[in-house]
C-alpha positions in Angstrom: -45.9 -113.3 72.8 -49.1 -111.7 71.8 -49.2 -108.6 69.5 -52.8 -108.3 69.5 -55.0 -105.1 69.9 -56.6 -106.8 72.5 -53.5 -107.4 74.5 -52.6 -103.9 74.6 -53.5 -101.1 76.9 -53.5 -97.5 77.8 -52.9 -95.8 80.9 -53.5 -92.2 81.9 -53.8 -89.0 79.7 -50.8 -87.0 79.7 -52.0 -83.9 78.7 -54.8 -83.1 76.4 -52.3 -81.6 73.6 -53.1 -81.7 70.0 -55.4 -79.2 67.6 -55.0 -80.0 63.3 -55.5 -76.9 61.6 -57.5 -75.7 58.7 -56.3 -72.5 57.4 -56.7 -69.9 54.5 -53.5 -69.1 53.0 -52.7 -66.0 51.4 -51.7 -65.5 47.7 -54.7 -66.5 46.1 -56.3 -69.5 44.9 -53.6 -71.3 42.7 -53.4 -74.8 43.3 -50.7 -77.7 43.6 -48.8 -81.0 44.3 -46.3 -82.6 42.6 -42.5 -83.2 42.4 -42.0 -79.1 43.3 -44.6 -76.5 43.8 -44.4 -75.1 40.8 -45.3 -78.7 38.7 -48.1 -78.7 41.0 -50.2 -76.1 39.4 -50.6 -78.0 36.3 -52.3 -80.7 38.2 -55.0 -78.8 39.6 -58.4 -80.0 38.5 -60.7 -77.8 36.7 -64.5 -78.4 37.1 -66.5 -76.4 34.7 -69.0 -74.2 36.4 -67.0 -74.3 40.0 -64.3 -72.9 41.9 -61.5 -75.7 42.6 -60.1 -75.2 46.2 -57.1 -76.9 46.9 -56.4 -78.7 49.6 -53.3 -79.7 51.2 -52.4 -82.5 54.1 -49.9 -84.4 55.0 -52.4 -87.9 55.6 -51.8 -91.4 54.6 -53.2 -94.8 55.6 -56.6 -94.4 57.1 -56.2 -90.2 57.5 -55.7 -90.1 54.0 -59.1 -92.2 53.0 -61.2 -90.1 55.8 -59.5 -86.7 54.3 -60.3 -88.2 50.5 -64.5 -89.4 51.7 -65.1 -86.2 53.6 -64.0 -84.3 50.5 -65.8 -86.5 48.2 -69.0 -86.5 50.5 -68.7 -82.1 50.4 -68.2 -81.9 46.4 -71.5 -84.2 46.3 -73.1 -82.0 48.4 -73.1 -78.8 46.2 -72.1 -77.5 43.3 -70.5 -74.6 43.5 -67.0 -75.4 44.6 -64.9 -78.3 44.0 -62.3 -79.0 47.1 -59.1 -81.3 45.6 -57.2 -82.9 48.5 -53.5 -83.2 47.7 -50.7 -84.5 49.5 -48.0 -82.6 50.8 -45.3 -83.9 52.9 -44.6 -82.6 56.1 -44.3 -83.0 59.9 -45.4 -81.5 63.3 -42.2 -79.7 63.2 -41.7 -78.7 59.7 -43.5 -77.8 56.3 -41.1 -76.7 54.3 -42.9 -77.3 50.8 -46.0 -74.9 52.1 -43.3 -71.9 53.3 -42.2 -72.4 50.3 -45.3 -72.4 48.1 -46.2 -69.7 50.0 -42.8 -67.7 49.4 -43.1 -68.3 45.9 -46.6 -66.8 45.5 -48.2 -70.4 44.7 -49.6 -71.8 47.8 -52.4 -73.4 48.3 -56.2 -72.3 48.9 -56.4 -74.5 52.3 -53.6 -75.6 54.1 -53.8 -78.6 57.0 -51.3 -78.8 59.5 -50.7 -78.3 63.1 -51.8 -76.0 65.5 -48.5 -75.4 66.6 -47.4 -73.4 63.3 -50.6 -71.0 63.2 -49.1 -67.8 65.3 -45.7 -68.0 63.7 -47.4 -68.7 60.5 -49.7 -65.7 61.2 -46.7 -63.7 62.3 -45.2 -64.4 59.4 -47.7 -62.7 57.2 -48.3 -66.6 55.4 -52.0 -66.8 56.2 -55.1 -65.2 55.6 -57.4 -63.7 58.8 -60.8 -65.8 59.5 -62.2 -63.5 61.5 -63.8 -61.3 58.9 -65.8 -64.3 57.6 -66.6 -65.9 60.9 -68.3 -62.5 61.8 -69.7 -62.3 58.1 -72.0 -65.4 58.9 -71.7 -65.1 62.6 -70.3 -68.4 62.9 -70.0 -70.2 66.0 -66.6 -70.5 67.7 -68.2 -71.6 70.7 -68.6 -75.3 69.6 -64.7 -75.8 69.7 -62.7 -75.8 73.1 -61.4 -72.5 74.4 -58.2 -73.8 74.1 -58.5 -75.2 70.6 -59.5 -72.0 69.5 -57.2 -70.1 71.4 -54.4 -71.8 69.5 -56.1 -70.3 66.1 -56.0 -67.0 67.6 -52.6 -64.5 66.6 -53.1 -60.7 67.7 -57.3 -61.0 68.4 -57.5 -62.5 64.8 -58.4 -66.2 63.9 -56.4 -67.7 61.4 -57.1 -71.2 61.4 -60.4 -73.7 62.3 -59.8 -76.2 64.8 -60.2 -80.0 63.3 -59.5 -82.4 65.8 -57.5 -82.5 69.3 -56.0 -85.5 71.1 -54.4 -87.0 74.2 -51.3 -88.4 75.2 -51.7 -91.8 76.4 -49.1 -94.6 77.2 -50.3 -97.8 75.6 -48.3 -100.9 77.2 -48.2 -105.0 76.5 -49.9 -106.7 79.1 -48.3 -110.1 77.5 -45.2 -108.6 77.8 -45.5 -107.6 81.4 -46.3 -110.4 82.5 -43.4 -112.0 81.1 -40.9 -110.2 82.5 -42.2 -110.3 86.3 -44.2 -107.1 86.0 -48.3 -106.9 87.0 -50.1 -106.6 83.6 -52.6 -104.6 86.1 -50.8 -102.3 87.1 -49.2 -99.9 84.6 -46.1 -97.4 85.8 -47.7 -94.3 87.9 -44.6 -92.5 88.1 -41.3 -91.8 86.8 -39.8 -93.7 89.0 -42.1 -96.9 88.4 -41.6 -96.3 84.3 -37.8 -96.7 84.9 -38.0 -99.7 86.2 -40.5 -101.3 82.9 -38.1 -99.9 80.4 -35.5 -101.6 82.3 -37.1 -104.9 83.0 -38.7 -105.0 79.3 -35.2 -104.2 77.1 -32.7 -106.5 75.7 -29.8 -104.9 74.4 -26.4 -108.2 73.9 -23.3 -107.2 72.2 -24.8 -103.8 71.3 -27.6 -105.3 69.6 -31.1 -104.5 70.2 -33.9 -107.2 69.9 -36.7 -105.0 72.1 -36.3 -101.8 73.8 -39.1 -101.4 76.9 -39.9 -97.9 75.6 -38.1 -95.3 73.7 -39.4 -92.5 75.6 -38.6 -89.5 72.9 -40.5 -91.3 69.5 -43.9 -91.0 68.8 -45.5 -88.5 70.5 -42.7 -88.1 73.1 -42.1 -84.5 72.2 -40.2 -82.3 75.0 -43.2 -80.4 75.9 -44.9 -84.1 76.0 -42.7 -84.6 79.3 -42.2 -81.5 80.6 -46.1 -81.5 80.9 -45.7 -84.8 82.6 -42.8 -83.9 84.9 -45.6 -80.8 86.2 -43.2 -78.0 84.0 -45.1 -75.3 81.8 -43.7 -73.3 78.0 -45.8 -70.2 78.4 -46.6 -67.7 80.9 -50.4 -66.4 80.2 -50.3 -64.0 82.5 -46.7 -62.3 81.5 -46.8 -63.6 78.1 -43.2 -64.7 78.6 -42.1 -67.9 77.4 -41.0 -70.5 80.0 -38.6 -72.9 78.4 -36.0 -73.1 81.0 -38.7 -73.9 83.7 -37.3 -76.1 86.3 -39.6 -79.0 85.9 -38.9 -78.9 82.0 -35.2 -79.0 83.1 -35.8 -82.1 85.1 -37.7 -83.9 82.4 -34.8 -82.9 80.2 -32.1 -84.1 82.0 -34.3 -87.4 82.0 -34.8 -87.9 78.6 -30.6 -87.8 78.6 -30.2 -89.8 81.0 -32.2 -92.9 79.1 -30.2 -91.8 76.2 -26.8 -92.4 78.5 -28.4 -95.5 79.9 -29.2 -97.3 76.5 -26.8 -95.4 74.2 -28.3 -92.8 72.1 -26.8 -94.0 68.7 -28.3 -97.9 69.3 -31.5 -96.4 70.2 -31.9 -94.2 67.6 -30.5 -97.1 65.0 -33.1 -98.9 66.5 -36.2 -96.1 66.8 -35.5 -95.0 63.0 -35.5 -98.9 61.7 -38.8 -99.0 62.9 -42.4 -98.4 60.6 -45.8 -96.6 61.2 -49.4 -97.5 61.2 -49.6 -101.2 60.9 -45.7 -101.8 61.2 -45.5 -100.0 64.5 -42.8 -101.4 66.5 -45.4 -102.1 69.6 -47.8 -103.8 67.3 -44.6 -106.0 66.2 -43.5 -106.6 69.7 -40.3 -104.3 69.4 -41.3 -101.9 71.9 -43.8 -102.9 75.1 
């Protein structure tokens, strides 16, 4: 079997989802990163004759040298201020070291994280306004997408500067398909027709799992990830009402369970959390198709 790049592929967007945020945080300019947030401080650098920013992210791999040369490439531009990238663990879901920074009056200047924390963040009273620089130097929003500077936006203020934005995709082994009976040329176009692949491309003997077709909630499988896929919705514009329980969501819930109940949760998720990121990716190691 084949692992290479060039044997796999994507199919469809899912949904263009995903804004990274740049934001001002409020406290002040005291920097950190280390075992806790308070060690941190120590290990700000100080450049004579600048202004250290700190600069927190949650990148490693190939994120983490891009964050570390576009810093590099901005302190060689000027000298005036000196921006000091630091890692901070975290996830989509959860930054507890920054709340608590932030809680404890020691947060970082910058913080990078997603755009799905910047109106509860904002809500919160954890970060600082943009809008009264962006109008300062009449800066132009215009060059991001509405919708990427919509998810900056809490009560008609800015608190956050789109980065990048994504899109769902579902890569797939064409070796592997072709394997197993499936056309490597045709991908699944429906639920329906994805069943079936996860089906035909899974060995589970004795409880043991040597290759699951898909594991459909890892990754970037978030519940709004499907629920945008089964044609459900979060968020009434209009009403400004939240729509969670919408029907379609529902059904693309009730799916997600049902591969749990099919596969066994508990030997899936032994087998999902065994797994490793970047170059150890279980499709790039022939674990998943």
């Amino acid at each position: 079997m084949s692992n290479s790049l060039k044997n796999t592929y994507c199919v469809r967007p899912l949904k263009w989802a995903g804004v990274l945020s740049l934001l001002i945080v409020v406290a002040g300019c005291a920097g950190e990163q280390a075992d806790t947030a308070e060690d941190a401080i120590e290990e700000t650098i100080s450049i004579e004759g600048r202004t250290t920013v700190t600069y927190w992210h949650n990148h490693t791999g190939r994120g983490l040298e891009a964050i570390e040369q576009v810093a590099l490439d901005f302190n060689e531009s000027q000298e005036d201020v000196f921006v000091q990238p630091i890692y901070s663990a975290s996830t989509e879901g959860d930054d507890q070291r920054l709340l608590t920074a932030i809680a404890g009056g020691n947060p970082p200047d910058l913080a990078h994280f997603d755009r799905f924390k910047v109106a509860q963040y904002a809500a919160e009273n954890s970060l600082e306004p943009l809008t009264p620089f962006i109008e300062e130097d009449n800066y132009d929003m215009g060059i991001y997408y509405d919708y990427a500077v919509d998810e900056t936006t809490y009560d008609n203020d800015i608190y956050a500067m789109p980065l990048t934005t994504d899109s769902r995709l579902l890569f797939y082994n064409k070796d592997r398909f072709q394997e197993v009976g499936l056309d490597p040329n045709d991908p699944p176009q429906t639920i329906k027709e994805l069943e079936h692949a996860i089906e035909q491309l899974s060995t589970i003997e004795d409880g043991r799992v040597t290759e699951l077709g898909m594991v459909p909630w890892t990754a970037q499988g978030w519940f709004y990830t499907w629920g945008w896929a089964f044609g459900g919705d979060f968020y009434d514009m209009e009403t400004g009402e939240l729509t969670v329980d919408h029907p379609k969501n529902i059904e693309a819930l009730e799916w997600l369970v049902s591969i749990a109940d099919t596969y066994d949760a508990a030997t899936v998720t032994s087998f999902d959390t065994a797994q490793g990121s970047n170059e150890m990716d279980p499709l790039f190691r022939g674990y998943t198709a």
